[in-house]
TORBA-829365 format. One line per 10 residues: number of its first residue (from 0); for each residue x, y, z of N, C-alpha, C, O. Coordinates in steps of 0.1 Angstrom, whole numbers, plus 5000, padded with zeros to 4 digits. Layout:
# TORBA-829365
NUM = X:Y:Z:X:Y:Z:X:Y:Z:X:Y:Z; ...
# end
This chain:
# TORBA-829365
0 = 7955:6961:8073:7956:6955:8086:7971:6956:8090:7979:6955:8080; 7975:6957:8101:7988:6962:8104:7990:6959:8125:7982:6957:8134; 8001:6960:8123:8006:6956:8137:8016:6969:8143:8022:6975:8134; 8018:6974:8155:8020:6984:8160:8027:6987:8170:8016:6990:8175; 8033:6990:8177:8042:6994:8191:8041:7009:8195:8044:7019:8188; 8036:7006:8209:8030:7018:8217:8036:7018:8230:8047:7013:8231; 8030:7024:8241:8035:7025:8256:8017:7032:8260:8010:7040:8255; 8016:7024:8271:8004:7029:8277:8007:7028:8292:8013:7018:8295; 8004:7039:8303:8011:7041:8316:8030:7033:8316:8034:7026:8326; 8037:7035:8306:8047:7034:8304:8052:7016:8300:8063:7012:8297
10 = 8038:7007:8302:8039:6996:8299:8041:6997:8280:8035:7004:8272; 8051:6985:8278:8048:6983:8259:8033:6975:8256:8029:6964:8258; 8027:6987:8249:8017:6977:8242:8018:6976:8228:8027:6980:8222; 8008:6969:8224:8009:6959:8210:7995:6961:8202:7985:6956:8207; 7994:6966:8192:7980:6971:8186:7981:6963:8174:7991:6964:8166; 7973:6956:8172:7960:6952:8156:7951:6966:8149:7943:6975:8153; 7956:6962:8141:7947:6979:8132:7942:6969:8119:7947:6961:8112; 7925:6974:8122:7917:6970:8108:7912:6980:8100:7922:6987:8097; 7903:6984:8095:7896:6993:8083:7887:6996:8099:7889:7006:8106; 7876:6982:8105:7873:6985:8109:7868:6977:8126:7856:6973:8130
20 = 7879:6976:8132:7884:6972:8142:7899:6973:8149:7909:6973:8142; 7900:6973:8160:7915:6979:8172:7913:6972:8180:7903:6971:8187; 7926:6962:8181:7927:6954:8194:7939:6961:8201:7947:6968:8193; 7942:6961:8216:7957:6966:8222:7959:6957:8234:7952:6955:8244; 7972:6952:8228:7974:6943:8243:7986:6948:8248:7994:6955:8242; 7987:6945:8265:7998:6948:8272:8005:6932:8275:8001:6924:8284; 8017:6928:8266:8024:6920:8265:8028:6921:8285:8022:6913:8292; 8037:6928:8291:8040:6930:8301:8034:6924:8312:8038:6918:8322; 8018:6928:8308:8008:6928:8320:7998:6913:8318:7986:6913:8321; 8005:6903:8312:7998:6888:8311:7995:6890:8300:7984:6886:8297
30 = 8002:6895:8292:7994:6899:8276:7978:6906:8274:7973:6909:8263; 7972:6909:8287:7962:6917:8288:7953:6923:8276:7960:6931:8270; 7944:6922:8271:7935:6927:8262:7932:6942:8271:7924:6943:8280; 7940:6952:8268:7930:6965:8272:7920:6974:8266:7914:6984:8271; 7919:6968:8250:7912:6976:8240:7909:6970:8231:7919:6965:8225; 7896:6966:8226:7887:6960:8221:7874:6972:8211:7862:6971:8213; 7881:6981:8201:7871:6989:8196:7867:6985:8181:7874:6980:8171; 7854:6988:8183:7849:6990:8171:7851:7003:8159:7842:7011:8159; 7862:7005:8149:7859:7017:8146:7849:7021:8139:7848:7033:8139; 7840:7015:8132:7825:7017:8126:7820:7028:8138:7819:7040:8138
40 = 7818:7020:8145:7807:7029:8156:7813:7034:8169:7806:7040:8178; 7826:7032:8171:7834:7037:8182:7834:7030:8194:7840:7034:8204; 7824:7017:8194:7824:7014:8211:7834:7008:8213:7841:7002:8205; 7836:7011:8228:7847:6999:8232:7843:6990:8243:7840:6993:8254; 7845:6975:8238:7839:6967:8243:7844:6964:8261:7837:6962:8271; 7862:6965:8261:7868:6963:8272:7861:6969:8282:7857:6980:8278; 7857:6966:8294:7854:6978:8308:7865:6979:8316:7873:6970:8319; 7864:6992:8320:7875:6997:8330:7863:7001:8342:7851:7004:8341; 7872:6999:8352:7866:7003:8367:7864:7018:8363:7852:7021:8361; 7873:7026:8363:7871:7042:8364:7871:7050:8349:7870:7041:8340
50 = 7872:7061:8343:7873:7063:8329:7887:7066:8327:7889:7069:8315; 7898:7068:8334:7912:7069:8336:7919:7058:8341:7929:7064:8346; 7920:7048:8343:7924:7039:8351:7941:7038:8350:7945:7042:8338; 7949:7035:8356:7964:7033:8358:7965:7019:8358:7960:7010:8366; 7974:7018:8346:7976:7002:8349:7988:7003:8356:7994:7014:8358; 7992:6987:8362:8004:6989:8373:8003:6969:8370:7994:6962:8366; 8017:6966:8375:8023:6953:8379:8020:6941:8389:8026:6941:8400; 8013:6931:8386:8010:6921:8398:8022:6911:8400:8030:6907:8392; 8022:6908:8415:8030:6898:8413:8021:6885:8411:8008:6884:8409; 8031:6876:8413:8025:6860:8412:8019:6856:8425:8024:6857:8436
60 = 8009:6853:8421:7999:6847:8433:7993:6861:8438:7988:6862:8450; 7993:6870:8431:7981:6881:8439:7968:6879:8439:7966:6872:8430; 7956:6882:8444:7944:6882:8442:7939:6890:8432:7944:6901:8429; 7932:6886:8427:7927:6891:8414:7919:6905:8419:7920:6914:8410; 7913:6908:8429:7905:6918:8434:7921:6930:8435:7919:6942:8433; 7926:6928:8436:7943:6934:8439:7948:6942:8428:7955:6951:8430; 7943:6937:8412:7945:6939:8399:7942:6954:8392:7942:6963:8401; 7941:6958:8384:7939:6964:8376:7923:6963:8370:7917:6971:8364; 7918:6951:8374:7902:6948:8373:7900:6953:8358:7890:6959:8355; 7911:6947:8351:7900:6956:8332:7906:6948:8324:7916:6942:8327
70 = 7897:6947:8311:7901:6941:8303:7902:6928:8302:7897:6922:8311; 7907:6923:8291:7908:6903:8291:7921:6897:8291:7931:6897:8283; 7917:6890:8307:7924:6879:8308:7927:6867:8307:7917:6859:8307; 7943:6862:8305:7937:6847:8305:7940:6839:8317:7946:6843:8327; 7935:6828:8315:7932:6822:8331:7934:6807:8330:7926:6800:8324; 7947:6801:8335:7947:6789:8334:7964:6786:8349:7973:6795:8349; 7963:6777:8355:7956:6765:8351:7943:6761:8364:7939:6749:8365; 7939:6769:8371:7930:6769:8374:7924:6786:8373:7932:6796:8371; 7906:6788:8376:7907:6805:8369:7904:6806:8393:7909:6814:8400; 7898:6799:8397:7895:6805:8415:7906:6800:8421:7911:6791:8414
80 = 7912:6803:8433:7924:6799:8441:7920:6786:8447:7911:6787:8455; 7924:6774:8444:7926:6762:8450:7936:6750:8454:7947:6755:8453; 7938:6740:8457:7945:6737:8460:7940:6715:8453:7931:6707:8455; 7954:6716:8446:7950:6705:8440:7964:6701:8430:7970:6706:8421; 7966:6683:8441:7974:6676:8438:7989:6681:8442:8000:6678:8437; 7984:6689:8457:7995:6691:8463:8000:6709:8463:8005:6716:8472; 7995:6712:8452:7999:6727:8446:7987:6737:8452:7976:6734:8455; 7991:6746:8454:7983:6756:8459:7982:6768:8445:7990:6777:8443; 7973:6765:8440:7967:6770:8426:7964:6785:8433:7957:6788:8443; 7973:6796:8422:7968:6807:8423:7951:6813:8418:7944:6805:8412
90 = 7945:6827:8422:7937:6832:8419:7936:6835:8404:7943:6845:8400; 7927:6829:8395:7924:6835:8381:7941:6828:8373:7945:6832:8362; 7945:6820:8380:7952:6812:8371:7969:6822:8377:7970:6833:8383; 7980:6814:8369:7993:6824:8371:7994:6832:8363:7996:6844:8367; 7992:6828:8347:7997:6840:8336:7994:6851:8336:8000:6858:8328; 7981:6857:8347:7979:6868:8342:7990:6876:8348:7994:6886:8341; 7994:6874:8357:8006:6885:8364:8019:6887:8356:8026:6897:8358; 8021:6877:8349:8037:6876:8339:8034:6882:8333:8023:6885:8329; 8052:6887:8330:8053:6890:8316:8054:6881:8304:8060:6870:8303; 8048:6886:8297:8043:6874:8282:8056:6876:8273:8057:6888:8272
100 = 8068:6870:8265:8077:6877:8255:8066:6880:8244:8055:6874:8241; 8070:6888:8239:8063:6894:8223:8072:6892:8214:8084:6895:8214; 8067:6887:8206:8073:6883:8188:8078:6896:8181:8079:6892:8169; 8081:6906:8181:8084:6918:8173:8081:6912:8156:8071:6915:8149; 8091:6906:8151:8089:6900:8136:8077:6896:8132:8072:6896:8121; 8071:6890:8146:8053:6886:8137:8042:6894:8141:8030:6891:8142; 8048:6907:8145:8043:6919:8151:8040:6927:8137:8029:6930:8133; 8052:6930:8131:8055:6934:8117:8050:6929:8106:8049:6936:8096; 8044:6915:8106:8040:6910:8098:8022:6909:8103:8013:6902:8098; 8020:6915:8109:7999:6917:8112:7999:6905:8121:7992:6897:8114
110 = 8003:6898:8133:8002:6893:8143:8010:6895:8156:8022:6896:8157; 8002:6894:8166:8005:6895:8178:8007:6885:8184:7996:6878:8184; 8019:6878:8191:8021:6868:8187:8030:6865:8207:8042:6867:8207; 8025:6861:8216:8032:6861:8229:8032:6847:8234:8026:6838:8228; 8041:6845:8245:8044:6833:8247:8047:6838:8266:8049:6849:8272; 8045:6822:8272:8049:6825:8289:8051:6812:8293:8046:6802:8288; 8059:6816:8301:8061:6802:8312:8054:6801:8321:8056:6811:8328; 8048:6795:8326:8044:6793:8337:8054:6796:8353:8063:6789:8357; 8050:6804:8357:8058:6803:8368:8058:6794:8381:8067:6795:8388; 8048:6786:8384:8043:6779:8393:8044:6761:8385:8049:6751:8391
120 = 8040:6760:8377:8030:6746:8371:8039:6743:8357:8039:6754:8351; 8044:6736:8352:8056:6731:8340:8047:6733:8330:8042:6723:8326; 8043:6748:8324:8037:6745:8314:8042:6761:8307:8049:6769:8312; 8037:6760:8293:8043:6772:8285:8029:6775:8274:8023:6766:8270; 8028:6781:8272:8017:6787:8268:8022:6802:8259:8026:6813:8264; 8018:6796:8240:8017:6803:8229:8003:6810:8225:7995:6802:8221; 7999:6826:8224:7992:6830:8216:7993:6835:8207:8002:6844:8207; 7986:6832:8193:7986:6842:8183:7975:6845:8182:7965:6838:8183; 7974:6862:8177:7963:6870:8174:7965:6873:8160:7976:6879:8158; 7958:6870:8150:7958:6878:8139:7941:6879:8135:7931:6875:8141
130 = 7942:6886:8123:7928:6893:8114:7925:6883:8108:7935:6877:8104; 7914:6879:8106:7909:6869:8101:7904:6878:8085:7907:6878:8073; 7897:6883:8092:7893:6897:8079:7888:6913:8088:7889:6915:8100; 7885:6919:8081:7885:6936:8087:7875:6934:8104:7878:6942:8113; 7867:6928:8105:7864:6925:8118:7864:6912:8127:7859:6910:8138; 7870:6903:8119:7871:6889:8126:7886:6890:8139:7894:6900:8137; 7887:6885:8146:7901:6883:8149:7900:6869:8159:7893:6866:8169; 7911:6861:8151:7916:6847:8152:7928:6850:8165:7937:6857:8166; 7921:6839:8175:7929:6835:8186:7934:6819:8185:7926:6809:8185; 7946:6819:8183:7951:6806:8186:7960:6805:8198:7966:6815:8202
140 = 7960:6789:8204:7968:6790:8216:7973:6777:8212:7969:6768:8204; 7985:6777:8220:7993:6764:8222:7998:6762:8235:8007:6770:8239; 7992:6750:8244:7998:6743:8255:8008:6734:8258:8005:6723:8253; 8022:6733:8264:8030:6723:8263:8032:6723:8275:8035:6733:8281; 8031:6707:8283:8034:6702:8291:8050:6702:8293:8055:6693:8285; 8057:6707:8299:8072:6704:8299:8076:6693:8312:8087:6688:8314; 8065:6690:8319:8071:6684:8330:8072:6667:8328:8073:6662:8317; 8072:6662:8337:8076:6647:8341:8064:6636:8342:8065:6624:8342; 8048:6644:8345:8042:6638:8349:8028:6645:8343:8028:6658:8340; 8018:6638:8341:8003:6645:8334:7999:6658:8343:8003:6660:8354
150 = 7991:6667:8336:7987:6679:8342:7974:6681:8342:7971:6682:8330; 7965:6683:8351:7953:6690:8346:7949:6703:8348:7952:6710:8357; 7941:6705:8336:7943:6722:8339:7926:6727:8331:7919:6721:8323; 7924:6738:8339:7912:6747:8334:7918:6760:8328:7925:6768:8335; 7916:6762:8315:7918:6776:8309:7906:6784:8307:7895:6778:8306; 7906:6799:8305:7893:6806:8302:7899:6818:8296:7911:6821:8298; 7891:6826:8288:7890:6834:8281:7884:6848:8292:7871:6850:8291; 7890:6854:8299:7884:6866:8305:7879:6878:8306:7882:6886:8315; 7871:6881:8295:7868:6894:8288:7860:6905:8297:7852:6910:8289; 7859:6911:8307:7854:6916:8311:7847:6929:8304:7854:6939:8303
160 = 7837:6930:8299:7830:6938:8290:7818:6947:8294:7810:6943:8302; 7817:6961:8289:7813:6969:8293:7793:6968:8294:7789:6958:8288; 7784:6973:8299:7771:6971:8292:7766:6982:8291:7768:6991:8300; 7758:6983:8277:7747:6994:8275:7737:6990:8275:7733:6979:8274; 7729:7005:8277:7712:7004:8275:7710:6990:8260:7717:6991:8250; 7706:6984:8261:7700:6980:8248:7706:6968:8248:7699:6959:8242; 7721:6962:8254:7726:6955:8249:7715:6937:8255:7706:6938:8263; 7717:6927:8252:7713:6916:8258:7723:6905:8251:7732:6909:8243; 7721:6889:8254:7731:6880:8254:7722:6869:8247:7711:6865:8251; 7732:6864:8234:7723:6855:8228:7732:6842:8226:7743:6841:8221
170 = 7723:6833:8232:7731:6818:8228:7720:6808:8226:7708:6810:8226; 7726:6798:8224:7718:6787:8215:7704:6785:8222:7704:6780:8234; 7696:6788:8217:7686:6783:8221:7680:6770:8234:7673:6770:8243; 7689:6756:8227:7688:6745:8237:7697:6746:8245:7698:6735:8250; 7704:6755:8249:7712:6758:8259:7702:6758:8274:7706:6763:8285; 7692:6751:8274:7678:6753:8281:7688:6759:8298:7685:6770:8303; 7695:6753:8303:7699:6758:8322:7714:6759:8322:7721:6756:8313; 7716:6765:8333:7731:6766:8334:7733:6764:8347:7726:6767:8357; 7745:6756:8348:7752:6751:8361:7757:6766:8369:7761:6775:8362; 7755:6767:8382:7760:6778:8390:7771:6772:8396:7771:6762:8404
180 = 7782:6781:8392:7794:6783:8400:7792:6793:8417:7792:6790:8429; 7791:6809:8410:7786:6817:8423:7779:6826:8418:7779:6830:8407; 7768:6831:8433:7758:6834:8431:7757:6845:8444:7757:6842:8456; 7757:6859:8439:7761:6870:8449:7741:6877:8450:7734:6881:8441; 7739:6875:8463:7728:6889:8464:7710:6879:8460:7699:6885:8460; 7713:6862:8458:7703:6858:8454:7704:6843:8459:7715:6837:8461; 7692:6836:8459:7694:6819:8464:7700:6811:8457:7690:6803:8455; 7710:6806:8449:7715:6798:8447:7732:6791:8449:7742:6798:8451; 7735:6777:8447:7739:6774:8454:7750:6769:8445:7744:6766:8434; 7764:6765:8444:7772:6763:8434:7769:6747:8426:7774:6739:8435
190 = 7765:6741:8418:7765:6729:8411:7746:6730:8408:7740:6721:8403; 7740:6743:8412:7724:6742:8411:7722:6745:8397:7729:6753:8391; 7714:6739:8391:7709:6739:8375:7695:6754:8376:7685:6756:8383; 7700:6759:8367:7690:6772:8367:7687:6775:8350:7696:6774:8341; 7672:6780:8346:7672:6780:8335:7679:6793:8331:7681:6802:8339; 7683:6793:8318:7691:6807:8317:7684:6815:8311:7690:6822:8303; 7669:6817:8313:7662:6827:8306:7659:6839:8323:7661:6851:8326; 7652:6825:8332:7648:6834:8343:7654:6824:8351:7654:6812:8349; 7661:6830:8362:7669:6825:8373:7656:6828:8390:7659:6825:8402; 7643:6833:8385:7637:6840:8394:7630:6849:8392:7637:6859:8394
200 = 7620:6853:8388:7608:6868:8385:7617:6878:8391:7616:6878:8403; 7627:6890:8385:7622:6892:8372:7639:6888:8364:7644:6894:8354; 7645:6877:8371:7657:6882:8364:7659:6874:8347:7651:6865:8344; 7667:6879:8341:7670:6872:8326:7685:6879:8324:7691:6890:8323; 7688:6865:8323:7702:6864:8317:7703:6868:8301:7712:6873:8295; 7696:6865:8299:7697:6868:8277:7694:6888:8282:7701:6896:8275; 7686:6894:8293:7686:6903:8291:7700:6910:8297:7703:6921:8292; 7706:6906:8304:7718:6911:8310:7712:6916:8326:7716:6927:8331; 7702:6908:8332:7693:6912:8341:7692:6905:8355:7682:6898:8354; 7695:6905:8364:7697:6899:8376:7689:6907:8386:7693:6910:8397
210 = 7681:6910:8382:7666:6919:8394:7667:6925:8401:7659:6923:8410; 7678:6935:8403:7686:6939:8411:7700:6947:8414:7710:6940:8412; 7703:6959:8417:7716:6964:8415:7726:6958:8425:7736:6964:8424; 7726:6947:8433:7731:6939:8440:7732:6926:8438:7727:6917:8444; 7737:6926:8427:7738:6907:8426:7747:6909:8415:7750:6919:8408; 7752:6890:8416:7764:6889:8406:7757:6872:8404:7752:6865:8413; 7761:6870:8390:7763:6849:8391:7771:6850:8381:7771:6860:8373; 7779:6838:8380:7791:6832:8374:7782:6815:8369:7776:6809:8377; 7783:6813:8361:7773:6799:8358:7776:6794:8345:7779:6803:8337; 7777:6781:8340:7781:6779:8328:7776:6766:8325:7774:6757:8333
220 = 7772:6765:8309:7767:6758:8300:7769:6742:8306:7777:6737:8315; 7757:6736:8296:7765:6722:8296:7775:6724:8285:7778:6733:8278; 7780:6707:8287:7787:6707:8275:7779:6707:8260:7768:6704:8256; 7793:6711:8253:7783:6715:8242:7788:6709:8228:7799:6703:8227; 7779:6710:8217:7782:6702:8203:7785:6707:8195:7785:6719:8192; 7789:6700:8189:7792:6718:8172:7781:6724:8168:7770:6720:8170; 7783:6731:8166:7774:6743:8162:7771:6748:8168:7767:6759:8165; 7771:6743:8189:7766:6754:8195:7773:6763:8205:7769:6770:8214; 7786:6761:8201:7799:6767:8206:7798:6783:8201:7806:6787:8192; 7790:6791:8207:7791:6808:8205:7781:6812:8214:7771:6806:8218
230 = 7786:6824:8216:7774:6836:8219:7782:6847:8217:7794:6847:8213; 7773:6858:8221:7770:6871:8214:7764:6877:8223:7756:6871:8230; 7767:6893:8226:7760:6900:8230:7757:6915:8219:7765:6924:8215; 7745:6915:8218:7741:6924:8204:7735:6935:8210:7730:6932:8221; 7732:6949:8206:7727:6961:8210:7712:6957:8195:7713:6954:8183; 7704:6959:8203:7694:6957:8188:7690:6976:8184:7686:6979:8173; 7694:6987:8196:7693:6999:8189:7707:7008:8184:7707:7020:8181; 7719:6998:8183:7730:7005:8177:7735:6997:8164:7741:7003:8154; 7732:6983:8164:7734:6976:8157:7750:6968:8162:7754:6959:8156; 7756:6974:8173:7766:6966:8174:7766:6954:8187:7760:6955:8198
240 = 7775:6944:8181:7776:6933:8184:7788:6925:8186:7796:6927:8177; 7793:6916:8197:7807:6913:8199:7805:6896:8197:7799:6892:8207; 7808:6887:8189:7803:6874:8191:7816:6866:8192:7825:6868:8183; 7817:6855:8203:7827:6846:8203:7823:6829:8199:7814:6822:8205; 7829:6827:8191:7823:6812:8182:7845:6805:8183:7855:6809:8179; 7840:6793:8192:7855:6785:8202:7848:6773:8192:7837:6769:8188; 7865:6771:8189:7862:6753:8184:7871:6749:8185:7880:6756:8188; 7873:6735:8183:7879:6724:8185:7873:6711:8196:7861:6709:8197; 7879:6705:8200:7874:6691:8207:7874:6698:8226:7867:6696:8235; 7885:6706:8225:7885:6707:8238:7876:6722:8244:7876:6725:8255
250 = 7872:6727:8237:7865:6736:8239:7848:6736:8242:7840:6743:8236; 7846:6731:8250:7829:6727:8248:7817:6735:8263:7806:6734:8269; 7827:6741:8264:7819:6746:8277:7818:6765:8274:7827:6771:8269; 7805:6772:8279:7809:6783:8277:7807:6792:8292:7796:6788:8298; 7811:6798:8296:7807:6804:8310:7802:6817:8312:7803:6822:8300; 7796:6827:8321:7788:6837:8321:7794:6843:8336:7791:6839:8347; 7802:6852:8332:7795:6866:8345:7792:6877:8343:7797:6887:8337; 7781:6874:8350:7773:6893:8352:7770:6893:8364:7764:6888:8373; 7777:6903:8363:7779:6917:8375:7771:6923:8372:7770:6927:8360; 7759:6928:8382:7749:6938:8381:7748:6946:8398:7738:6947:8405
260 = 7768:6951:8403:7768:6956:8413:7772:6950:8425:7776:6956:8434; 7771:6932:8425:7768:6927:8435:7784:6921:8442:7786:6914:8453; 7794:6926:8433:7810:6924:8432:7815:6940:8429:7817:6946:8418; 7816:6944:8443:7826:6961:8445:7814:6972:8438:7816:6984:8436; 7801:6965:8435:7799:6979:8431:7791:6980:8413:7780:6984:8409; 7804:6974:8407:7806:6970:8392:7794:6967:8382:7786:6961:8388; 7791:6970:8371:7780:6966:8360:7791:6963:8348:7796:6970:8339; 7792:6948:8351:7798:6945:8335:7797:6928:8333:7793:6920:8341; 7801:6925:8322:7793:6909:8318:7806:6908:8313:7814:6917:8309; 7808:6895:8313:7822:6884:8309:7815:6872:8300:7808:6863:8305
270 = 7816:6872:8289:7819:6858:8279:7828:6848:8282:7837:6856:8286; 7833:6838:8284:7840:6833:8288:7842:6815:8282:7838:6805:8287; 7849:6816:8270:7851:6803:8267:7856:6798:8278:7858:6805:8288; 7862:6778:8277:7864:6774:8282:7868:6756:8283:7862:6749:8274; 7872:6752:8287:7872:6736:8285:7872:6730:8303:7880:6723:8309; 7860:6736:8306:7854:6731:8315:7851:6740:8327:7852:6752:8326; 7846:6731:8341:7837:6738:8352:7841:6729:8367:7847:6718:8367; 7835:6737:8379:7836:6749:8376:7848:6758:8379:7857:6755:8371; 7853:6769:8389:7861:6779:8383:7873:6771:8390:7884:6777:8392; 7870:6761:8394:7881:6757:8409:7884:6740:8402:7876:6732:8398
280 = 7898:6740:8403:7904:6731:8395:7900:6717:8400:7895:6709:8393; 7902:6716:8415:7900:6703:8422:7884:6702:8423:7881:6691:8425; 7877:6709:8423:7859:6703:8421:7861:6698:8402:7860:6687:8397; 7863:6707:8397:7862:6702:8382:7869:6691:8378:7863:6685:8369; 7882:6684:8384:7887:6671:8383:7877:6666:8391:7869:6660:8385; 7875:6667:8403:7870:6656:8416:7856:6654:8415:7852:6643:8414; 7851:6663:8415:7833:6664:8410:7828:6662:8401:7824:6651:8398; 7827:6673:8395:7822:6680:8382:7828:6668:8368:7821:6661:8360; 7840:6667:8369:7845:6658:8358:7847:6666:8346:7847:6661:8335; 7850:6681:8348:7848:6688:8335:7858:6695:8335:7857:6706:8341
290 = 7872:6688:8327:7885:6695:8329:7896:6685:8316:7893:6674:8311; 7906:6692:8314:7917:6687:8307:7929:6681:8313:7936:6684:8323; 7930:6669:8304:7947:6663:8313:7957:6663:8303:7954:6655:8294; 7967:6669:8302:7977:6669:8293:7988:6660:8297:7993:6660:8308; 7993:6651:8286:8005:6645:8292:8020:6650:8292:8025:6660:8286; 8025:6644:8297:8042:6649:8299:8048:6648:8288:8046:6639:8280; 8057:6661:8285:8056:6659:8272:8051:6666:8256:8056:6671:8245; 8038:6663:8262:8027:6669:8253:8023:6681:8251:8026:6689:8260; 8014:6685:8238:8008:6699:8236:7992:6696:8234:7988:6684:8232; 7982:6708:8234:7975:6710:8228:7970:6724:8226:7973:6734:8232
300 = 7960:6724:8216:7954:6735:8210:7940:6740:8211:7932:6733:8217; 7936:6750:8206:7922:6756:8208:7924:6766:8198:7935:6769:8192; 7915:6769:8197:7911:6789:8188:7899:6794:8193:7894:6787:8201; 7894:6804:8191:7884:6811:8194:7882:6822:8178:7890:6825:8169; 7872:6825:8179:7873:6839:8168:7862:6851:8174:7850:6847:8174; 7865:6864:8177:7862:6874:8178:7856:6884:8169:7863:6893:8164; 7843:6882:8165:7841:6893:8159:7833:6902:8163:7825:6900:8172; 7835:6917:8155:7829:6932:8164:7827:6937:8152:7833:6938:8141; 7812:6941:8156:7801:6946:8146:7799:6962:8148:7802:6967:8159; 7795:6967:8140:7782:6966:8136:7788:6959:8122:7800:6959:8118
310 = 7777:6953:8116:7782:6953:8099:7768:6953:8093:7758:6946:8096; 7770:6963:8084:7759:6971:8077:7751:6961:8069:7739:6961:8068; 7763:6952:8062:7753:6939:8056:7752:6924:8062:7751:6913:8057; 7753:6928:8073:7747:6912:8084:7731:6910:8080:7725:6918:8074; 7726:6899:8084:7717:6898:8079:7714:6883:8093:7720:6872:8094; 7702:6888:8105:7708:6877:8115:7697:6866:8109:7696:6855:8114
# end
C-alpha cells in the first residue's frame, strides 16, 4: 500500500495504491474523489458526465450544476442552497470549491491526509484516508468550531457512482420507508414517507429503478442504530460490490440519489452518509430536527469505511 503524486488536467492529484484497490483525489478541487477502482475486476466506481471529462476550478458559492458534476464530494455545512441564521448557505455546502492543503509527509507514509477552512462559516475541517487492509479504506474527519458562538451544520458524503446492468442497492432490511427530500418526474412531495422497496408499480429502489428514464429522488433513512449504519450496492453477475458502513454517535442517517435521467439527462446513484435531513440546513434545524450543533470552540468526529469488491472469499 503506498501513497503517490500525480497531475490530472494539470490539477495535483493524490493516489492510494492497494494489491487490490485505487483511490485518486484532487486536493485542489475540494479534495474531490475522482477515482474509485477496483483492481480485481477493473470497475470504476466514480461516474463522469462524458468519458473524457476536463476538470476545471469553482469558485465559492457556485452552483453545483456549474461543476465538474463527477466524483465525490463533500458537503457541509449545509449540502442545498439555504439561508439560515442570517447566512446565506452555499449550494452542496462551501468546501467543495476550495482548495484543501495536502499533508505531503502523511502522503509518504500511505495516507492522504487534507485539511480546509471554511471560507464562509468559522469552521475547519480534517480528512484522513488511509487502508484499512488491501480493499478497505478508512475515512476519518475532524470538525472544529473556531468561532465565538454554536454552529449548526449538515455534512454528507457525495459519491456520485456509476450504474450497471446487474447492479442493485442493499440496506437493512427494517429500513421499511424513506423520508423524501426531492422527487423529479413522479408524485411525491418533500418530508412524504415512501416505502423503499416500491415508491409506485413498477419502481424499486433496492433495484436502482424509478419506472422511468425521467425521474430522479433524493430521500433518506430514519434514524438509525448500530448495526444498521451501511449499504451496499452489489452486481450479483460480476461479483463486485462497493459497501459504506459510518459510525459513531453522529452518524445515523443514510441518504439516496438516483438519477435515472430525470436531472440533465444522467443515470447514476449516490450513497450518501450523513448526520442528518433534509438537504437544506434551516428545515433540518427548524423542522425535521435532524442536524448537528457544535460549540464554540469545539470539535467533532465521524469515520466511514469503504470497501470495493469483488472478494473471491466473501461469503454474504
Amino acid at each position: 500500500m503506498r501513497g503517490s503524486l500525480g497531475k490530472v488536467d494539470g490539477f495535483q492529484s493524490a493516489k492510494l495504491t492497494s494489491k487490490l484497490c485505487e483511490l485518486t483525489v484532487v486536493p485542489d478541487l475540494g479534495a474531490k474523489v475522482i477515482g474509485l477502482r477496483s483492481l480485481h475486476s477493473g470497475r470504476e466506481w466514480m461516474w463522469w458526465p462524458t468519458e473524457k471529462p476536463k476538470l476545471f476550478r469553482n469558485q465559492t458559492g457556485d452552483a453545483f450544476p456549474d461543476s465538474t458534476r463527477t466524483g465525490a464530494d463533500e458537503c457541509c455545512p449545509s449540502i442545498a442552497p439555504c439561508r439560515h441564521r442570517g447566512m446565506e448557505l452555499t449550494d452542496h455546502g462551501e468546501i467543495w470549491t476550495e482548495k484543501w492543503e495536502l499533508d505531503r509527509d502523511a502522503l509518504a507514509a500511505g495516507k492522504i491526509v487534507t485539511s480546509v477552512c471554511f471560507p464562509l462559516s468559522p469552521l475547519r475541517m480534517v480528512r484522513e484516508v488511509s487502508f484499512e487492509s488491501e480493499q478497505v479504506l478508512n475515512f476519518c474527519y475532524t470538525l472544529e468550531n473556531k468561532g465565538e458562538g454554536d454552529f449548526d451544520f449538515l455534512w454528507a458524503f457525495h459519491p456520485m457512482m456509476r450504474i450497471e446492468a446487474g447492479d442493485r442497492l442493499v440496506i437493512p432490511k427494517h429500513q421499511g420507508v424513506y423520508q423524501v427530500d426531492t422527487a423529479i418526474g413522479f408524485e411525491a412531495e418533500r418530508g412524504d414517507w415512501v416505502p423503499r422497496e416500491i415508491l409506485g408499480d413498477p419502481c424499486s429502489l433496492s433495484n436502482l429503478d424509478l419506472g422511468g428514464d425521467d425521474r430522479a429522488l433524493k430521500c433518506f433513512s430514519p434514524s438509525l442504530g448500530e448495526g444498521e449504519r451501511f449499504a451496499e450496492i452489489t452486481n450479483d453477475v460480476t461479483g463486485d460490490y462497493i459497501r459504506f458502513d459510518f459510525e459513531g454517535s453522529l452518524l445515523d442517517t443514510l441518504g439516496v440519489w438516483l438519477n435515472r435521467g430525470g436531472w440533465n439527462g444522467y443515470h447514476h446513484v449516490a450513497i450518501e452518509p450523513t448526520n442528518g435531513a433534509p438537504d437544506l440546513l434551516d428545515l433540518a434545524v427548524n423542522e425535521w430536527d435532524r442536524y448537528t450543533k457544535i460549540q464554540a470552540g469545539a470539535s467533532c468526529g465521524w469515520s466511514m469505511r469503504i470497501t470495493v469488491g469483488p472478494d473471491l472469499n466473501r461469503k454474504d
